[in-house]
LOVO-627209 format. One record per residue (C-alpha): residue number from 0; x, y, z. Coordinates in nm, 3 decimals, padded with zeros to 5 digits. Each point is the difference from the previous one (the first is absolute). Layout:
<sites>
[site NUM [X Y Z]]
...
</sites>
This chain:
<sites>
[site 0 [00.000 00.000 00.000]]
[site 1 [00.142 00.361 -00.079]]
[site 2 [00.055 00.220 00.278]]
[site 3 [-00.304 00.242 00.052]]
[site 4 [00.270 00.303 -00.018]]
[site 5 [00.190 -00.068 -00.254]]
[site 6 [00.248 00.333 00.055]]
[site 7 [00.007 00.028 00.322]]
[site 8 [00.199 -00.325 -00.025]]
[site 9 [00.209 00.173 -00.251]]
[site 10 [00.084 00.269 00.251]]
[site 11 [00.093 -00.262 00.272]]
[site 12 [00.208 -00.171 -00.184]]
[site 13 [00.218 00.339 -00.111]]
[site 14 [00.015 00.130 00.349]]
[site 15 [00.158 -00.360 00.085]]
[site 16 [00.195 00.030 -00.279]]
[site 17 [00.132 00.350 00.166]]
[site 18 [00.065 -00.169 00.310]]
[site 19 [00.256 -00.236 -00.146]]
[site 20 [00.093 00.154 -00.280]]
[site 21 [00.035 00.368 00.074]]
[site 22 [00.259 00.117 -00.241]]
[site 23 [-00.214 -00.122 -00.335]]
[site 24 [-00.330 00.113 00.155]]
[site 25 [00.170 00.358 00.092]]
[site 26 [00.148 -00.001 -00.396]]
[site 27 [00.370 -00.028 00.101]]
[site 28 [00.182 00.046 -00.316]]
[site 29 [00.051 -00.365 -00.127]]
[site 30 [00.368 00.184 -00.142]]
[site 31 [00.081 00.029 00.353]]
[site 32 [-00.023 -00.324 00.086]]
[site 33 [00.050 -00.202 -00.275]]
[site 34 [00.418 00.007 00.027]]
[site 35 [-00.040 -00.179 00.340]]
[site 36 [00.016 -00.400 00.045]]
[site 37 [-00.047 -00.035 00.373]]
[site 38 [-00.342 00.101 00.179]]
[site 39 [00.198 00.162 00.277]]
[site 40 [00.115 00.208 -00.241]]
[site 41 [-00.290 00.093 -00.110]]
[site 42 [-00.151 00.061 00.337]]
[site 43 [00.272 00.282 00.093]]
[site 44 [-00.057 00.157 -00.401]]
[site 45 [-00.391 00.033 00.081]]
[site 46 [00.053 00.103 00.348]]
[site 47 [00.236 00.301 -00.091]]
[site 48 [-00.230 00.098 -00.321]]
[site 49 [-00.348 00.007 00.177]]
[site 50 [00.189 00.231 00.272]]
[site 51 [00.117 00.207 -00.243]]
[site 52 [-00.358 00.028 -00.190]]
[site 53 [-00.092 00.059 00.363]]
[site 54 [00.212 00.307 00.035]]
[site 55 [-00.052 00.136 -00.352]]
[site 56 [-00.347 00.037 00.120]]
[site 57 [00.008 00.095 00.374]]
[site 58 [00.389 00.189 00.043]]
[site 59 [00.131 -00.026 00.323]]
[site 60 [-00.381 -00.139 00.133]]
[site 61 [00.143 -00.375 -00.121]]
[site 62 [00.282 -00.016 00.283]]
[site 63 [-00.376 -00.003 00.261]]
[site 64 [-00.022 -00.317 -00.232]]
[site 65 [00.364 -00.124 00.006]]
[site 66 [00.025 00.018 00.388]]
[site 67 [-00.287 -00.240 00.072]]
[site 68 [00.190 -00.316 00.190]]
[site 69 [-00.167 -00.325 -00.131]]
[site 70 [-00.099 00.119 -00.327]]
[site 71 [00.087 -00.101 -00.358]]
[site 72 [00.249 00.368 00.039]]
[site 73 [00.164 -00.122 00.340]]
[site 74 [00.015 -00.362 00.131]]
[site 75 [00.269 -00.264 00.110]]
[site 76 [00.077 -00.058 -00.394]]
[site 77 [-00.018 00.397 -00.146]]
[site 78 [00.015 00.382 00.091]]
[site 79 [00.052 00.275 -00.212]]
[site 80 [00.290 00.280 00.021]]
[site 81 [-00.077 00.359 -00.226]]
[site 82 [00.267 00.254 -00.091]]
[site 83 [00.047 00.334 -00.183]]
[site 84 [00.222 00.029 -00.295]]
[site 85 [00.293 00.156 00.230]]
[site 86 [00.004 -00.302 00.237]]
[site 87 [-00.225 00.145 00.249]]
[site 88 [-00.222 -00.277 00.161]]
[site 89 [-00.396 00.075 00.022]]
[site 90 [-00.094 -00.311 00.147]]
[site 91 [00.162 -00.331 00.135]]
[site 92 [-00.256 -00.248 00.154]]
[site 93 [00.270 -00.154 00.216]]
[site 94 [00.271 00.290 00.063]]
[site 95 [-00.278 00.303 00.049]]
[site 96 [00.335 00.162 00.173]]
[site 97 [00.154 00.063 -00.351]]
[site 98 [-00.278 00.181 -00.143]]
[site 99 [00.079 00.335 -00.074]]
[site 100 [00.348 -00.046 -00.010]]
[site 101 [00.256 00.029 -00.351]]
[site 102 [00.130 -00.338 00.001]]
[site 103 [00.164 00.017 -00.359]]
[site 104 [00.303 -00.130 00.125]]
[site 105 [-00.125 -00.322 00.150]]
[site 106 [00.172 -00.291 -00.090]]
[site 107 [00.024 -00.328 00.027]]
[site 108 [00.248 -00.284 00.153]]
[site 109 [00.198 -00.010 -00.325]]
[site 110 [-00.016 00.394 -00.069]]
[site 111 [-00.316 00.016 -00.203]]
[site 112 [-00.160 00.291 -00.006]]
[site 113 [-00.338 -00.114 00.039]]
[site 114 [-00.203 00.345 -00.017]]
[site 115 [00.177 00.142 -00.268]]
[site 116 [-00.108 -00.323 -00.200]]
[site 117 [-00.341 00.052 00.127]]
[site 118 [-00.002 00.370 -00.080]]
[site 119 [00.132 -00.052 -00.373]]
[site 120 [-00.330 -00.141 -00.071]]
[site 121 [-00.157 00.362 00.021]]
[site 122 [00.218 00.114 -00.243]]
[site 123 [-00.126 -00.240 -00.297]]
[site 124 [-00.272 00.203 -00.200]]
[site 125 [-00.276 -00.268 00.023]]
[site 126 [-00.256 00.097 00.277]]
[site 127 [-00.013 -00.378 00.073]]
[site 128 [00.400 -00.067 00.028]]
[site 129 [00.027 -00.299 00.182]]
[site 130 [00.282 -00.265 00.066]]
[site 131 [00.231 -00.187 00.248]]
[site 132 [00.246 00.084 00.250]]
[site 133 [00.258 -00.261 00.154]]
[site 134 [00.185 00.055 00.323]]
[site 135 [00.133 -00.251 00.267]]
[site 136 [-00.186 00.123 00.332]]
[site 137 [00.038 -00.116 00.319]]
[site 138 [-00.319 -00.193 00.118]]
[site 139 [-00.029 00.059 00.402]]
[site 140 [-00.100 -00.432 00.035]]
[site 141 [00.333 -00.051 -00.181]]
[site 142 [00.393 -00.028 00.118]]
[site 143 [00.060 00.082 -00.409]]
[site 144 [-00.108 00.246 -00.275]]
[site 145 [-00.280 -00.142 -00.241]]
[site 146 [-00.038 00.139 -00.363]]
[site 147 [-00.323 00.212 -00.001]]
[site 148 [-00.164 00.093 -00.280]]
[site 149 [-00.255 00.306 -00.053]]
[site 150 [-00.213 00.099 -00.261]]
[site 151 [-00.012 00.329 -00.056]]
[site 152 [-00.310 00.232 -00.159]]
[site 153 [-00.005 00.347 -00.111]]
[site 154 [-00.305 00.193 00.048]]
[site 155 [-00.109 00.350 -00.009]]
[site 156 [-00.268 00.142 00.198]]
[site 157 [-00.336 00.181 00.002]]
[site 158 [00.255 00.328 00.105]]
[site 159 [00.247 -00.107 -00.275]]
[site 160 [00.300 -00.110 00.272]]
[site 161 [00.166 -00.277 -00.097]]
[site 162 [00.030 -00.313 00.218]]
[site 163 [00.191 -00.356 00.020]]
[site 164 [-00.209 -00.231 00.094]]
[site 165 [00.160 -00.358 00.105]]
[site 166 [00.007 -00.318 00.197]]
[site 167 [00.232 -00.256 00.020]]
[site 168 [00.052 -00.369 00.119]]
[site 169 [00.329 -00.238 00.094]]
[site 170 [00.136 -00.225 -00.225]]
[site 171 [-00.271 -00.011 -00.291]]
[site 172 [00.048 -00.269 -00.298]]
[site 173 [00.238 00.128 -00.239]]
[site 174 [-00.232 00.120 -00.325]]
[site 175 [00.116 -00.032 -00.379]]
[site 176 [-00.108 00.352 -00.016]]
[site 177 [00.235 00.164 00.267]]
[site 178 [00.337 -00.198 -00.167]]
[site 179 [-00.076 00.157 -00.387]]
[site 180 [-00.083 00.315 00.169]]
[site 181 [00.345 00.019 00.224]]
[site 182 [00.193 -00.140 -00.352]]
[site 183 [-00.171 00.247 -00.248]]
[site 184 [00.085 00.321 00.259]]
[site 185 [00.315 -00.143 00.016]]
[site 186 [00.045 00.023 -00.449]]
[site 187 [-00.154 00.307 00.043]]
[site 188 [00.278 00.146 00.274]]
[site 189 [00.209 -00.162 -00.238]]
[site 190 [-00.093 00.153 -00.292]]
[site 191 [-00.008 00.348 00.153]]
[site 192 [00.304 00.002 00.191]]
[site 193 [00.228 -00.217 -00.124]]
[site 194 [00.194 -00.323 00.134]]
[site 195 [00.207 00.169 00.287]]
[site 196 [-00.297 00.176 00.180]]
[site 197 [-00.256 -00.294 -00.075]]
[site 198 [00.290 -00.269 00.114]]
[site 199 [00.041 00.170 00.345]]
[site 200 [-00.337 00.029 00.110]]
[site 201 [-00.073 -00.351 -00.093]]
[site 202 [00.249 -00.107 00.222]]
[site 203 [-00.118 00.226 00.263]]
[site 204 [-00.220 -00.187 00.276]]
[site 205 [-00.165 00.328 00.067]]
[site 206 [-00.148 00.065 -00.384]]
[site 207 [-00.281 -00.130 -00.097]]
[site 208 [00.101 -00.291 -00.206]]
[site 209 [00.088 -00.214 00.320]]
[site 210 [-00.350 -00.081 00.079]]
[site 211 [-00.148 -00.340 00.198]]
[site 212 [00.318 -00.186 -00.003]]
[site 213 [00.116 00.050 -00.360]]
[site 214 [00.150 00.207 -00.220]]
[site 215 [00.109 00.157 -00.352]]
[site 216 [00.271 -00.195 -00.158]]
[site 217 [00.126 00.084 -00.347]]
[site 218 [00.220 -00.201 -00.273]]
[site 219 [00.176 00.022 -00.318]]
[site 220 [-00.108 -00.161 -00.367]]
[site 221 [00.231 -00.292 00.098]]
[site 222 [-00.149 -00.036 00.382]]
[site 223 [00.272 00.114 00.222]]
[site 224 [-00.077 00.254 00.294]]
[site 225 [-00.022 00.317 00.007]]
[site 226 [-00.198 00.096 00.271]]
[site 227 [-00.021 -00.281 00.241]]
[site 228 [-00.141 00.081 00.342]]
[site 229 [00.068 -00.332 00.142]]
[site 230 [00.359 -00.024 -00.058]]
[site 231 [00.062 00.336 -00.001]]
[site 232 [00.423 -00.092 00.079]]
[site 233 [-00.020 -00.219 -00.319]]
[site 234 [-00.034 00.208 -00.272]]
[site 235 [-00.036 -00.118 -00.392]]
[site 236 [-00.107 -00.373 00.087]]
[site 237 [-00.101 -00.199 -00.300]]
[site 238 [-00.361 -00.145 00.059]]
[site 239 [-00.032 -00.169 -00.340]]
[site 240 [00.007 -00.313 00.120]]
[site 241 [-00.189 -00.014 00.336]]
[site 242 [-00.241 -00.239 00.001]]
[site 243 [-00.295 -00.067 00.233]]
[site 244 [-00.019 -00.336 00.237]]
[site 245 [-00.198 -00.160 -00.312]]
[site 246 [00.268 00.102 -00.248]]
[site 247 [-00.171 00.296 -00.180]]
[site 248 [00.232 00.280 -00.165]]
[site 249 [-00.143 00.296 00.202]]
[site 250 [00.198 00.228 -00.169]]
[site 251 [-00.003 -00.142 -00.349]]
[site 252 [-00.375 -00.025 -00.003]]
[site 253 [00.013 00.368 00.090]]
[site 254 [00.259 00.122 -00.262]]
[site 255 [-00.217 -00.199 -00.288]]
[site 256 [-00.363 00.114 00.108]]
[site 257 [00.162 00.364 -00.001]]
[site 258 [00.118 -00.040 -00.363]]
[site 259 [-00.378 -00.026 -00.104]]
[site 260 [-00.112 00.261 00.213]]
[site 261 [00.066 00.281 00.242]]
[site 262 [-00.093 -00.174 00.312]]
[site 263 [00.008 -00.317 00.158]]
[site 264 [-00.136 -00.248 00.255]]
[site 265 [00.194 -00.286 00.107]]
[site 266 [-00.120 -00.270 00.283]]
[site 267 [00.247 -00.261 00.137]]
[site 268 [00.033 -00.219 00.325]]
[site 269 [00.235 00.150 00.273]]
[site 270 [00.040 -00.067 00.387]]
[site 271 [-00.095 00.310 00.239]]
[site 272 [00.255 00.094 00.223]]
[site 273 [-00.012 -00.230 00.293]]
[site 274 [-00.206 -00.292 -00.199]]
[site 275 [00.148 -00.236 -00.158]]
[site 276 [-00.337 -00.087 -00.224]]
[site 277 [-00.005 00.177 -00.293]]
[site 278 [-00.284 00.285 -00.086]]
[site 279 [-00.130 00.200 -00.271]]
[site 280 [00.153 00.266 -00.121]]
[site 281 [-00.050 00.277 -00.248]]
[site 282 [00.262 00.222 -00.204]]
[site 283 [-00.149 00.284 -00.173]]
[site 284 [00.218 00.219 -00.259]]
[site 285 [00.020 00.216 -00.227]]
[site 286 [00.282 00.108 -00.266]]
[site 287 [00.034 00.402 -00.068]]
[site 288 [00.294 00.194 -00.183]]
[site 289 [00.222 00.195 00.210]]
[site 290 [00.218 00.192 -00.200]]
[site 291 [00.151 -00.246 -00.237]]
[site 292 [-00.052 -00.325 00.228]]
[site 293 [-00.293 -00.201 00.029]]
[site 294 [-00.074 -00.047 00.378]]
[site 295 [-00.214 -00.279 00.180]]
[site 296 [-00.185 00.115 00.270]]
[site 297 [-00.185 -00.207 00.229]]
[site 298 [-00.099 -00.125 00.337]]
[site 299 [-00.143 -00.348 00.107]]
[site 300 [-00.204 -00.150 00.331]]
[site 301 [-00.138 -00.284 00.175]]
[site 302 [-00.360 -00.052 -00.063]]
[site 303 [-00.209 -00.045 00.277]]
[site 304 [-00.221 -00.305 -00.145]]
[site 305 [00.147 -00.357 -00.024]]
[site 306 [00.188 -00.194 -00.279]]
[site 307 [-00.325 -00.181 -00.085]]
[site 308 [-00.217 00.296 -00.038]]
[site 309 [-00.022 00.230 -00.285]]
[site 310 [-00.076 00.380 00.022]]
[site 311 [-00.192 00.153 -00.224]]
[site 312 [00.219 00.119 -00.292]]
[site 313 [00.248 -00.184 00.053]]
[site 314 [00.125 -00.192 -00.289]]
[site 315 [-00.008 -00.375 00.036]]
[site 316 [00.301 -00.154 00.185]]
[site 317 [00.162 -00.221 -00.246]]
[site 318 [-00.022 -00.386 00.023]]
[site 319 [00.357 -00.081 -00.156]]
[site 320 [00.192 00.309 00.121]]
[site 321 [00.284 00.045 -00.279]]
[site 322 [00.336 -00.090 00.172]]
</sites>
């Protein structure tokens, strides 16, 4: 038998959808989310951009919003943190004692300077600038620093002030997204300033291209080093021939793919440190003209889901790996 009301079913089943699904049913921006693989991901990216649609609306009337403890803004898992564009902090959910204070020069345990990273956001010209920040911070539970990651929105306000909205959690899943992002800044630095310049901040821990335990390394045509963060002492190694624990040419299989395009992915079988069972990893790079020479840039990480389990867009792992 039909149900006697017909649309007020309908409307049931949308406000449920709401409840669990508030991002589509609020008309987040599928662009936003789309880059993202992981759902925690996700939950920080919809978390900072509904606060930031919050303040575009209300100004400085959000942070009433923000300061609520067991709320979707502030609970065990999230809070939010607002600042000008000259560092000066608005609102901090968990540190109230830093709002209205210039903390531009903040930085972190490896000389990061967080807020400036936050800040440069304001200075893109999209009113919706978004993006991530990477620092190691010391979590109070911990005897260590953890890798924290923010995301970071732009917004602009009824009055026309600019504001950084952001949020941030420890040790999120490494994203595709944030390694070609890190690799293609670093062709672009390239590109712009030339090797010297681009080679040194590379190398430096405090730059922005040492980010959640990995880094920018760069190459030659014929594989040897040329930037090479985790031998920094051993300059000009050749890495033509390393091979993964199943035999796979790593950076042979990189060096062909890049003669057929501009960019390359690469996935291969390698131990973490401490483990002696191997994990997948991904090498992402891309080739660019310096100059005369033709550079590799890339970067590579562990990905968080097992051997056995394929993400989405990855390309099949091979049965027969060549050897």
């Amino acid at each position: 038998m039909p149900p006697r009301h017909p649309h007020r079913v309908i409307l049931l089943a949308f406000l449920a959808a709401c409840a669990f699904f508030p991002s589509s049913a609020l008309g987040m921006p599928d662009d936003k989310l789309s880059p993202y693989t992981y759902e925690d991901t996700k939950r920080l990216v919809t978390l900072v951009e509904e606060a930031a649609t919050l303040v575009e609306q209300q100004g400085e009337e959000a942070f009433k919003e923000f300061e609520r403890k067991d709320s979707k803004w502030f609970n065990e898992t999230y809070y939010l943190f607002v600042y000008t564009e000259d560092g000066t902090c608005v609102f901090h959910a968990v540190e109230p004692e830093l709002v209205d204070r210039n903390v531009i020069d903040l930085r972190d345990m490896d000389g990061k300077p967080v807020v400036q990273l936050i800040t440069d956001f304001g200075k893109k010209p999209e009113n919706d600038a978004g993006g991530w920040v990477f620092y190691l911070w010391g979590d109070k539970t911990q005897l260590i620093p953890h890798w924290k990651s923010a995301y970071i929105r732009k917004v602009v306000a009824p009055n026309q002030r600019i504001y950084l909205v952001g949020s941030g959690i420890y040790n999120i899943k490494i994203e595709k997204v944030f390694i070609e992002e890190r690799v293609k800044m670093a062709c672009e630095l390239l590109q712009s300033k030339g090797k010297d310049a681009a080679f040194k901040e590379f190398r430096d821990p405090a730059s922005s291209f040492v980010f959640l335990g990995t880094y920018i390394f760069v190459l030659d045509e014929q594989g040897h080093t040329l930037v090479d963060p985790a031998y920094p002492t051993l300059a000009g190694r050749d890495l033509s021939q390393f091979q993964d624990v199943v035999g796979l040419h790593v950076i042979k299989e990189v060096l062909q793919k890049l003669t057929r395009a501009d960019e390359a992915w690469v996935q291969y079988l390698w131990p973490r440190p401490g483990s002696a069972v191997p994990s997948r990893k991904l090498m992402y790079t891309r080739r660019i003209k310096v100059g005369s020479e033709t550079l590799i840039v890339g970067s590579d990480f562990f990905l968080a889901t097992p051997i056995w389990m394929k993400v989405e867009g990855d390309s099949p792992w091979p049965k027969n790996p060549p050897v």
